[in-house]
C-alpha positions in Angstrom: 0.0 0.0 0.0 1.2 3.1 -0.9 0.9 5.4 2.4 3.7 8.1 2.8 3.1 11.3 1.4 5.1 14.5 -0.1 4.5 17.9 0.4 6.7 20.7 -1.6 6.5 24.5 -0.5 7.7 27.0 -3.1 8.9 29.9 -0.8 10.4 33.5 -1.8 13.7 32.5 0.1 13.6 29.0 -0.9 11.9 26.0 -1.7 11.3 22.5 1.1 10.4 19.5 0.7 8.7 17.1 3.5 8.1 13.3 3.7 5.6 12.2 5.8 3.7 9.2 7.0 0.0 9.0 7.3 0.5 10.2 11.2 2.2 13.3 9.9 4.9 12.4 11.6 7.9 14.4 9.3 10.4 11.2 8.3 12.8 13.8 6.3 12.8 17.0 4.9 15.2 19.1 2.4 15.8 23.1 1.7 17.1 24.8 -1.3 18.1 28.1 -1.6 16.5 30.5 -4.1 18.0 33.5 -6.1 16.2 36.8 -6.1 17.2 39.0 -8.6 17.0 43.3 -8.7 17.2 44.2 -12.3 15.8 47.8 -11.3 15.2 49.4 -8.2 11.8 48.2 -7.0 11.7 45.2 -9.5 11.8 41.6 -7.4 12.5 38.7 -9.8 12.7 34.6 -9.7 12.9 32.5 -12.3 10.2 29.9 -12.4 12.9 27.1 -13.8 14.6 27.3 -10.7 11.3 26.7 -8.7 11.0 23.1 -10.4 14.6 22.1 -10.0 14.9 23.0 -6.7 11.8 21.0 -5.9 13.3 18.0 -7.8 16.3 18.6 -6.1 14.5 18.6 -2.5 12.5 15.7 -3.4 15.5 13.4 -4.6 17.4 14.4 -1.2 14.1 13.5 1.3 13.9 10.3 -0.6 17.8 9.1 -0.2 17.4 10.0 3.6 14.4 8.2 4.2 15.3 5.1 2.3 11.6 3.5 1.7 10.7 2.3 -2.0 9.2 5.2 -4.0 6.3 3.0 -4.9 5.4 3.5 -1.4 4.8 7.7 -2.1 0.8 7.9 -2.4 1.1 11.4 -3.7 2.7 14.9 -4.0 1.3 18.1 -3.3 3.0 21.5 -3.7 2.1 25.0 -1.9 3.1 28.1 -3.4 4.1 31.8 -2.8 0.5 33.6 -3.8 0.6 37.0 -5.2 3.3 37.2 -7.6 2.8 36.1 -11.1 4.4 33.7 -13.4 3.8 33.3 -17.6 4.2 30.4 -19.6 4.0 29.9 -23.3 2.0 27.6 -25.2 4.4 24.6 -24.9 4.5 25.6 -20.7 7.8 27.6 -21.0 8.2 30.6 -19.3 7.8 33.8 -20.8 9.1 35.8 -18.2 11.0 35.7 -15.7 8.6 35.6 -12.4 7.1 38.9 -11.3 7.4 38.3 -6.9 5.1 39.7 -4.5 7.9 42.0 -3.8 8.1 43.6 -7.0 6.7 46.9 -6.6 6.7 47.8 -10.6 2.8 47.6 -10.8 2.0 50.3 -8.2 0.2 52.5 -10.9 -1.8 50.2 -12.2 -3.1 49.1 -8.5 -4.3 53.0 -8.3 -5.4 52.1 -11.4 -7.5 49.4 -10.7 -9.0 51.3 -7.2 -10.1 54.5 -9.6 -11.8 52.3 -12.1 -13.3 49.5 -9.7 -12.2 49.5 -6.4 -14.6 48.7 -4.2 -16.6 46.4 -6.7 -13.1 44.1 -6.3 -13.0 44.3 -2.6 -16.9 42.9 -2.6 -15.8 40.2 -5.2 -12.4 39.4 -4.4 -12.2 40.0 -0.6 -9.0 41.9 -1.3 -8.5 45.3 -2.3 -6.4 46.1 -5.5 -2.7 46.3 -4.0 0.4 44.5 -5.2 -1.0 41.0 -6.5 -2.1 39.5 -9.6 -4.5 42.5 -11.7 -2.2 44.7 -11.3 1.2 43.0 -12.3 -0.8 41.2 -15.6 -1.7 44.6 -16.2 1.8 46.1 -16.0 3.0 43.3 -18.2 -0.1 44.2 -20.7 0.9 47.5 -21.0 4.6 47.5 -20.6 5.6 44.6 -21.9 3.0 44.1 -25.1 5.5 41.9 -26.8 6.0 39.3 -23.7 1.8 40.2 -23.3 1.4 38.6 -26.7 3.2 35.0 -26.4 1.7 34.5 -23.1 -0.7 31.7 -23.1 -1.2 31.6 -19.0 -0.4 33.2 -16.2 0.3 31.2 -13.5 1.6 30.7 -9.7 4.7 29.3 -8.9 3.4 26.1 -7.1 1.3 25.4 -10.0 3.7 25.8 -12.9 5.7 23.1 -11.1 3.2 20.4 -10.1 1.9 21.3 -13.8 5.6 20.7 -15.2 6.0 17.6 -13.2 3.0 16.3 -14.6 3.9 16.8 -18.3 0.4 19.4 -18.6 0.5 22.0 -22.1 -0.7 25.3 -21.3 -3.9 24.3 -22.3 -4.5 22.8 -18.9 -2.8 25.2 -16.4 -4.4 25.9 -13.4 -4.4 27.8 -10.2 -6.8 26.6 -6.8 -9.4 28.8 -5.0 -7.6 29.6 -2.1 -4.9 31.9 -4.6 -8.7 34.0 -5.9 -8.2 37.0 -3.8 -5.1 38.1 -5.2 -6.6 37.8 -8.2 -8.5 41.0 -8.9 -10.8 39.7 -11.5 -12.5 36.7 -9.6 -15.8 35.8 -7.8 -14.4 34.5 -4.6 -18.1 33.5 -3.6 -18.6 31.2 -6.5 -15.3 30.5 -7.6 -15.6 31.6 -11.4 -13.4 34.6 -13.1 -15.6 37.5 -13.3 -17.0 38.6 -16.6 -17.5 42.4 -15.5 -14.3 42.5 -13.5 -12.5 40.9 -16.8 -13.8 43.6 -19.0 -13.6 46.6 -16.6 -9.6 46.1 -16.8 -9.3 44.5 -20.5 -8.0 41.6 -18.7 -8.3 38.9 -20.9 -9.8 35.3 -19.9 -8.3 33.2 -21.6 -4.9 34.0 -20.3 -6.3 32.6 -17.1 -5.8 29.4 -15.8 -8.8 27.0 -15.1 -10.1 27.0 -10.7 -9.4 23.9 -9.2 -10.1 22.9 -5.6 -6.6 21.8 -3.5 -7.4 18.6 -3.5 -7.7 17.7 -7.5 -5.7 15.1 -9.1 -4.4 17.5 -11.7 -1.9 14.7 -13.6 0.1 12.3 -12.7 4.1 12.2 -12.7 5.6 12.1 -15.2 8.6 9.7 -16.3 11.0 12.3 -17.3 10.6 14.0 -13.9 10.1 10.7 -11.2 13.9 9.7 -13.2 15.2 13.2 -11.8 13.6 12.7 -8.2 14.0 9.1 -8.0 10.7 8.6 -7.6 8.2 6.4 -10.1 6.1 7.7 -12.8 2.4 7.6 -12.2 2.0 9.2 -8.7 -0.6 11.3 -8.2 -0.4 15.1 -8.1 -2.4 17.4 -6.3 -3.3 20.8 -7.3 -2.5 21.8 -3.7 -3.3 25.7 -2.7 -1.4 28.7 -1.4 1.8 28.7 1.4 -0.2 30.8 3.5 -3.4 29.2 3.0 -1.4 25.3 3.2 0.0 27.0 6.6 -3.4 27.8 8.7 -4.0 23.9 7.8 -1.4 22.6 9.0 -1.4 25.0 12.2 -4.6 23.4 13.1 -6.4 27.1 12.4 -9.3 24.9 11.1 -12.5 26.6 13.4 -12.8 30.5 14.4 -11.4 32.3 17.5 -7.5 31.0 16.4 -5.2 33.4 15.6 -1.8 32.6 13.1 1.1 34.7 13.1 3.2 34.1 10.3 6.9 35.3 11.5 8.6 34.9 7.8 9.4 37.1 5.0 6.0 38.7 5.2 4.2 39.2 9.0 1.2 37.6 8.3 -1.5 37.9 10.9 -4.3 35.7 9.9 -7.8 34.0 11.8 -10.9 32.0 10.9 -14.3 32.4 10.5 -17.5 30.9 8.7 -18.4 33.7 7.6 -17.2 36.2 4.0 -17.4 39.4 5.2 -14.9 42.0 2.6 -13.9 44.9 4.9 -15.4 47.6 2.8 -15.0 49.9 6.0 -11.0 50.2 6.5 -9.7 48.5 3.3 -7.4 46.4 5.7 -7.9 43.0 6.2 -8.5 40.2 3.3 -10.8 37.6 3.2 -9.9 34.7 1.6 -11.1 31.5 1.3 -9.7 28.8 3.5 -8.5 25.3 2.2 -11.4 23.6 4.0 -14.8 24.5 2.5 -17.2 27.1 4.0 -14.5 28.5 5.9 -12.4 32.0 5.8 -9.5 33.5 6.3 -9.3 37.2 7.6 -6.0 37.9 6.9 -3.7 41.1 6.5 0.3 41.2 6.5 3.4 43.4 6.0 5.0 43.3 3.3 8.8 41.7 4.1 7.7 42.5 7.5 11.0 40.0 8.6 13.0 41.3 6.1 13.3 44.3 8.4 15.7 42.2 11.2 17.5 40.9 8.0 17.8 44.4 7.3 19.0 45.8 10.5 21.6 42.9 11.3 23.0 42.7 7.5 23.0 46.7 7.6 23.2 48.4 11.0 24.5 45.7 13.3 26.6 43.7 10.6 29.9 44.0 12.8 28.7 42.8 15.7 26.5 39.9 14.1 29.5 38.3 12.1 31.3 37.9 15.1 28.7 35.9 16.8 28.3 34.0 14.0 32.3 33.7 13.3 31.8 31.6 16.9 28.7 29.8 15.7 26.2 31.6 17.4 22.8 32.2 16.0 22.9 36.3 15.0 19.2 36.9 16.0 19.2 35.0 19.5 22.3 37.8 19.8 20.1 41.0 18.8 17.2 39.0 21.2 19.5 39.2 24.0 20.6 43.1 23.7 16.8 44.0 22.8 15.9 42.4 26.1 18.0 45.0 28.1 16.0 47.6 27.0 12.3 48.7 28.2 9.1 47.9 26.6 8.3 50.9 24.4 12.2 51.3 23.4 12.2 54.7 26.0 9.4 55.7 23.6 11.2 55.2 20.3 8.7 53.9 17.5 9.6 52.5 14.3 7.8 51.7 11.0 8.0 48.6 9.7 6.9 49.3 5.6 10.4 49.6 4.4 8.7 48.7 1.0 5.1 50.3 0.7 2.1 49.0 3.0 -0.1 46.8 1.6 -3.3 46.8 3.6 -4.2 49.4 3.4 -3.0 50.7 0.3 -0.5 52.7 0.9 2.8 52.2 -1.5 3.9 55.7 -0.6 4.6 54.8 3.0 7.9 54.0 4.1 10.0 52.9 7.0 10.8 54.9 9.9 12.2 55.8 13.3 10.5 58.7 15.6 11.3 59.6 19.1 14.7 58.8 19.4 17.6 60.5 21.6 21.6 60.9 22.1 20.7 58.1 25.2 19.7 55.3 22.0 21.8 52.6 21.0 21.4 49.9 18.3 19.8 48.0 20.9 17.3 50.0 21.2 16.6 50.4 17.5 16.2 46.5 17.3 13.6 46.2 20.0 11.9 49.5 18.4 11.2 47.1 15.4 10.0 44.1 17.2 7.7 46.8 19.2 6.8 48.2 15.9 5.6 45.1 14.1 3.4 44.2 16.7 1.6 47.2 16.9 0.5 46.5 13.4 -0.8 43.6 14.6 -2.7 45.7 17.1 -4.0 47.4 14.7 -5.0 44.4 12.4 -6.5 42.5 15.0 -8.7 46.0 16.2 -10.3 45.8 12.5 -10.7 41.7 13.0 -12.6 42.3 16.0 -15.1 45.3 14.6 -15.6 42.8 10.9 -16.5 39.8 13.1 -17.8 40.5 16.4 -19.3 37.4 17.8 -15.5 35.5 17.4 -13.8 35.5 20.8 -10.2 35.3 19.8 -8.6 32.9 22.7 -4.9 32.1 21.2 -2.5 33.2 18.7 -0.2 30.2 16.7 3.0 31.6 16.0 5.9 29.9 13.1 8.0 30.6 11.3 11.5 31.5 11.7 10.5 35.0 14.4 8.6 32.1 16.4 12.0 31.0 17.7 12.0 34.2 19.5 10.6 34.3 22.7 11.1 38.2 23.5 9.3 39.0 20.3 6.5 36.4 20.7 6.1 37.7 24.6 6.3 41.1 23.2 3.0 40.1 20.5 1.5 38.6 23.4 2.0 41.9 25.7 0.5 43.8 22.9 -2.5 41.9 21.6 -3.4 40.8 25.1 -3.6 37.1 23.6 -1.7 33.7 24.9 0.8 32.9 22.2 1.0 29.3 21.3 4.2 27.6 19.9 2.9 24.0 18.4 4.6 21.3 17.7 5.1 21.5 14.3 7.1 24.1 13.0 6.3 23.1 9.1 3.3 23.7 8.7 3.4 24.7 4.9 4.6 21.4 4.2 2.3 19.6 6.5 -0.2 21.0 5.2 0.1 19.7 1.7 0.7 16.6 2.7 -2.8 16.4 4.5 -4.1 18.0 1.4 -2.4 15.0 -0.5 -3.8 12.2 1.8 -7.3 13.8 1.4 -7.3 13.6 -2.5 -6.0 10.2 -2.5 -8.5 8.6 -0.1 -6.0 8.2 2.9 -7.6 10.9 5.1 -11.6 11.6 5.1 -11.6 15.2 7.0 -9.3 17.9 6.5 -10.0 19.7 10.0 -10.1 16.5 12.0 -6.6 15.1 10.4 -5.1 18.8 11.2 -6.5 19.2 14.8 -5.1 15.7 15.3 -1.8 15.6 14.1 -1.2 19.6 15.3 -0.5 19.9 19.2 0.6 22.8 21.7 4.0 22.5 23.1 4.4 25.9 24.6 2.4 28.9 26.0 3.5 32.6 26.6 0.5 34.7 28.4 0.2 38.2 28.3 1.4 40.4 31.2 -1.2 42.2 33.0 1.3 45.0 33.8 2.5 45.7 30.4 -0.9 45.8 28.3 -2.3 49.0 29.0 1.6 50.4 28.3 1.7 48.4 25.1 -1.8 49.3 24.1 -1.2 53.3 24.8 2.1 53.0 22.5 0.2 51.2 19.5 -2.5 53.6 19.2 0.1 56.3 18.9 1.5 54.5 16.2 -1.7 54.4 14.6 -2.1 57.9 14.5 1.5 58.5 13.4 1.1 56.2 10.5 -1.9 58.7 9.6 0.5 61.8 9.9 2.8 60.8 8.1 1.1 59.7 5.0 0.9 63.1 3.0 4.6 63.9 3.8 5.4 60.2 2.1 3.0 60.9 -0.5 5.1 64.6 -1.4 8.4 62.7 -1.4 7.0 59.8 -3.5 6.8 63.1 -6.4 10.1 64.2 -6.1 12.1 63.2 -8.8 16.0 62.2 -8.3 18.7 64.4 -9.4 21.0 62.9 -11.9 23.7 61.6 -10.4 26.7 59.6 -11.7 29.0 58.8 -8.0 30.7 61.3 -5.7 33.2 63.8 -7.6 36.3 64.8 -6.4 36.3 66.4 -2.4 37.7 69.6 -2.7 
């Protein structure tokens, strides 16, 4: 009987690989690196080529570590970063490099789209315009006609590589439900592209893929790829759903009133609720549709909201850092330590954590900053200012969450990813939200996921929520600190408000233009 199951998440930073066994106990797992390239200054690139071999590459490694017979694999399932877009051509090559959630190139185009139709793609999508799918296929439409013509489909990168490894043409590309509210042009509700949507943007439909659920057999392996992986031909692959989406399932965030932080790339601050409520109001908080059926996700994030520690260590504190790590000492347990020496509320320094636009709301203007701080500041300082800073816009996220769905008693937050190692920043999170933080068992979740997704399509599991809830458990609890709450709480609404200050004066330097410049001249 074939009863061990793959799951494959495409990430921005790189791509893993998990075998598991139908308890979802993880036998072996494999990471490879991915390169990001910068061709212009606010363009993000990855080339989807790389997102299939380094999934080949994972797979062949979790297979020579596990040593079982690759008959034994029921199926393989693979989760995806969501709102960037890929392009293939009609014989499934890519067109284009891949356009990453972190590209910023389409930011006219999403004012754009909220002039034209706005709010009618809030109501239909759940998500506002912002930097996701419409606007980059418009971009590409407009900037790039010559690419615009030899596309066939555009595509995500976890399904252009369970597509490739099943042999599909272009003809059958696809892309699941739980990937619509990026979309721009889709009828979440009913799970169809939208006709009046399609033609309000010139967005044409048949350069979009077919809507699957997560759970459809899309294809099987293919011989050319099981030879590469060391796998056999024939196994089943699922059409799986998004990372994000993949990770609430295999959190156990599978019934409303649980909370998921995603501390990655992006901050994700996500929850769960029966109900599809598009937050018409504040513009803030997505609602997408959840893996399990009639289920939702209220979700908003920052965007590379842990790219801001990278940032700091690899730019401000890069001296001290490589000598920890010279010693082989983990950089960020380093930065932890000195943060911890300093005062909630950083002696009333508050940073800004939207180094690269915010999201939700729309507001691509907006940048990073510090206020507040002193000759007494060090770096130490600075560091806990952005740990402070990211959770109060969490605070702020979960205020909206709470007016949108009112009956929902939220009781716990889920924390992964890597910023869940941390326990100053998850205590901090905890302070601030007034919510127990819960560190479960499995740290994978992504993975996990897919492979309950997997078992589901191929008969070994019959409930997607009872499978999660049983094989997710809590290992660990922070509570919040009744003496720091109301100090948290007072520091977050200020941030709020400064946020709201400071959005003309980004807007006015957002329409300066740059002097010509070509590198320092001689110093007289």
């Amino acid at each position: 009987m074939a009863d061990y199951l793959i799951g494959v998440d495409i990430g921005t930073a790189g791509t893993k690989a998990g075998l598991f066994d139908i308890g979802g106990v993880l036998l072996a797992e494999a990471y490879e690196e991915s390169s990001l390239y910068y061709p212009k200054p606010g363009w993000v690139e990855q080339e989807l080529e790389d997102f299939y071999s380094s999934a080949v590459k994972t797979i062949r490694r979790i297979m020579e570590k596990a040593d079982i017979k690759p008959e034994k694999v029921a199926a393989i399932t693979i989760d995806g970063q969501m709102s960037g877009i890929g392009m293939v051509d009609k014989d499934w090559h890519p067109a284009a490099r891949y356009d990453s959630w972190l590209d910023t190139r389409c930011e006219p185009y999403i004012q754009l789209m909220q002039r034209r139709a706005g709010k009618e793609v809030l109501k239909k999508t759940g998500c506002p315009p912002t930097y996701a799918h419409g606007p980059k296929i418009l971009w590409w439409k407009e900037e790039r006609p010559e690419v615009f013509k030899k596309i066939a489909k555009f595509i995500v990168p976890g399904c252009y590589v369970a597509g490739k490894m099943a042999g599909l043409s272009s003809f059958d590309a696809f892309i699941d439900y739980t990937y619509l509210h990026y979309s721009g042009v889709a009828n979440i509700q009913e799970m169809i592209w939208d006709n009046e949507l399609c033609d309000i943007f010139s967005i044409p439909k048949e350069k979009l893929p077919r809507i699957v659920k997560p759970w459809d057999i899309i294809g099987h392996l293919s011989k050319e790829t099981a030879n590469h992986c060391s796998l056999v031909d024939g196994i089943p692959i699922v059409a799986g759903a998004g990372d994000t989406t993949t990770s609430y399932l295999g959190a156990g965030i599978v019934k409303p009133g649980i909370i998921f932080d995603v501390a990655g790339t992006a901050s994700v601050l996500a929850s769960c609720t029966n109900e599809f409520s598009p937050d018409l109001k504040y513009g803030t908080v997505m609602c997408s549709r959840s893996v399990i059926q009639n289920l939702w996700n209220p979700i908003a994030f920052i965007n590379g909201g842990g790219l801001c520690l990278r940032w700091f260590r690899d730019e401000i504190a890069h001296q001290e850092t490589e000598e920890v790590e010279a010693k082989g000492q983990d950089s960020y347990k380093f930065l932890d330590k000195l943060a911890s020496e300093i005062p909630p509320g950083s002696d009333k320094l508050l940073f800004i954590p939207h180094l690269g636009g915010r999201v939700l709301p729309a507001q691509p203007n907006l940048r990073g900053s510090w206020v507040g701080f002193s000759w007494g500041q060090s770096k130490n300082h600075f560091y806990r200012s952005i740990l402070e800073g990211i959770a109060y816009e969490y605070y702020y996220y979960l205020k909206i969450m709470k007016n949108l769905y009112p009956d929902i008693e939220f009781k716990e937050v889920r924390v992964l990813g890597g910023g869940s190692k941390s326990q100053l920043w998850n205590q901090i999170k905890a302070d601030t939200l007034n919510i127990s933080y819960a560190i479960v068992t499995q740290q994978e979740p992504a993975i996990l996921g897919s492979a309950i997704i997997g078992g589901y399509a191929v008969g070994l599991f019959d409930d997607l929520a009872k499978t999660s809830q049983k094989f997710v458990r809590v290992k660990d609890r922070i509570e919040p600190r009744a003496e720091y709450q109301e100090h948290y709480k007072k520091y977050a609404e200020i941030y709020i408000g400064l946020i709201d200050n400071l959005t003309n004066t980004f807007q006015r330097l957002a329409q300066l233009k740059e002097p010509s410049w070509s590198g320092p001249g001689k110093v007289k």
